[in-house]
N, C-alpha and C positions, 0 to 999 in steps of 0.2 A: 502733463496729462495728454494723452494722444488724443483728445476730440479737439483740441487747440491745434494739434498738428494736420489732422485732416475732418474735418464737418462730416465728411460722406461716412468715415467710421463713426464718429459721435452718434451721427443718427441711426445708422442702423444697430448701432450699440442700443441704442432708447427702446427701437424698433424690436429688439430681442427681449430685453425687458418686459415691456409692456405684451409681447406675444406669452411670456412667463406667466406674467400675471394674470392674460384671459386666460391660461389655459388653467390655471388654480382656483376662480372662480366655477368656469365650465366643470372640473373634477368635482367640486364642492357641492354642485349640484345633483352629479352624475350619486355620489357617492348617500347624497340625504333624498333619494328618489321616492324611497319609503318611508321618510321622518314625515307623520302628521304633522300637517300647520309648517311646514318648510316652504317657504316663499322661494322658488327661483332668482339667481341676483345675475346680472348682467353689467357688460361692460363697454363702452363703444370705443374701439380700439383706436380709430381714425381721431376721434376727437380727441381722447388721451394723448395720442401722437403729436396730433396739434398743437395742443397743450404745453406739453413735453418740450418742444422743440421751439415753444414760442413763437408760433408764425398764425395765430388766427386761423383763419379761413383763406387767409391767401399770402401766399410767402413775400415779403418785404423784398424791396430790392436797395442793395447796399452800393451808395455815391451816386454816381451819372453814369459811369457804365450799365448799358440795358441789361448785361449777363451774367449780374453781381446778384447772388443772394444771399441771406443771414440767414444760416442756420445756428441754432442756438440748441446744441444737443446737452444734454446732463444725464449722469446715474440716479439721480433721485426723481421717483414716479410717484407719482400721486393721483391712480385714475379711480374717475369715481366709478362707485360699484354702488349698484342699488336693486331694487326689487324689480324682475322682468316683468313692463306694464302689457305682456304680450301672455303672461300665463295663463292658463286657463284653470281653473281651481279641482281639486277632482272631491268627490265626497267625503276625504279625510280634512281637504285645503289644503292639502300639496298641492303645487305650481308646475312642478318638474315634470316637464315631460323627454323620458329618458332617449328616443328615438332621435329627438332635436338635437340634446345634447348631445350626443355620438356624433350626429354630423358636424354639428358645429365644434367639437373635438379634432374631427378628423381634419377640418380644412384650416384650424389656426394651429395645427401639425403641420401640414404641409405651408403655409404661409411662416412659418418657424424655418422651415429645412431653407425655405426658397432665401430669405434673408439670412442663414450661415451660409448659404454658397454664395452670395454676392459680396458677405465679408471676406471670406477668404480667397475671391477673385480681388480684389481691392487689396488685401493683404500682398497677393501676388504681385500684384500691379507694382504694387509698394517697393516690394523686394528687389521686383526686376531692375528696378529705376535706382535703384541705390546701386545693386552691382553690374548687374549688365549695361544698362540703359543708362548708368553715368560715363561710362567711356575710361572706368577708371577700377582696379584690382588692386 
């Protein structure tokens, strides 16, 4: 498994996931805008990450070196999704309000794109160091 071979892909492997996942909740909502009695569901991506990666609230440091940290990345997510405590109910009790959801579409889009170009500068990273940057063809 390559998240044993480098942490930094693991998590941003989790990092793409979990952006997956808010963005299927966010749709879910976009999509039930005019279901009566549709409760908006939410997800906090940072804390799922947290989660995810097993580092609490504050990343652990591994042995006595000060510049050692455990990341603990895995493919299996498990973020909680629940009823947005921030909805406002409208006369049917729909929650959803579709203008938020766009936004908040739009930026765990680009929070998406921004974490596949740092994999695949790291990928790069990767490649160079194997062929170029080992000193060896």
């Amino acid at each position: 498994m390559i998240d044993g071979f480098d942490p930094v892909i693991g998590a941003l492997n989790t990092s793409l996931n979990l952006r997956l996942a808010n963005q299927n909740v966010i749709s879910g909502n976009v999509a039930n805008a005019d279901t009566p009695g549709f409760k908006a569901k939410t997800m906090e991506f940072e804390h799922a990450l947290r989660d995810a990666l097993n580092v609490g609230d504050r990343l652990q440091l591994e042995g006595d070196a000060p510049g050692h940290i455990i990341h603990h990345a895995t493919d299996a997510i498990d973020p909680e999704i629940y009823d947005d405590p921030n909805g406002i109910e409208s006369l049917d009790g729909n929650t959803v309000n579709r203008a938020s959801e766009m936004a908040k579409m739009a930026e765990n889009q680009i929070l998406y794109d921004a974490s596949v170009e740092m994999m695949k500068k790291k990928i790069a990273m990767l490649k160079y160091a194997i062929t170029e940057g080992g000193g060896g063809r």
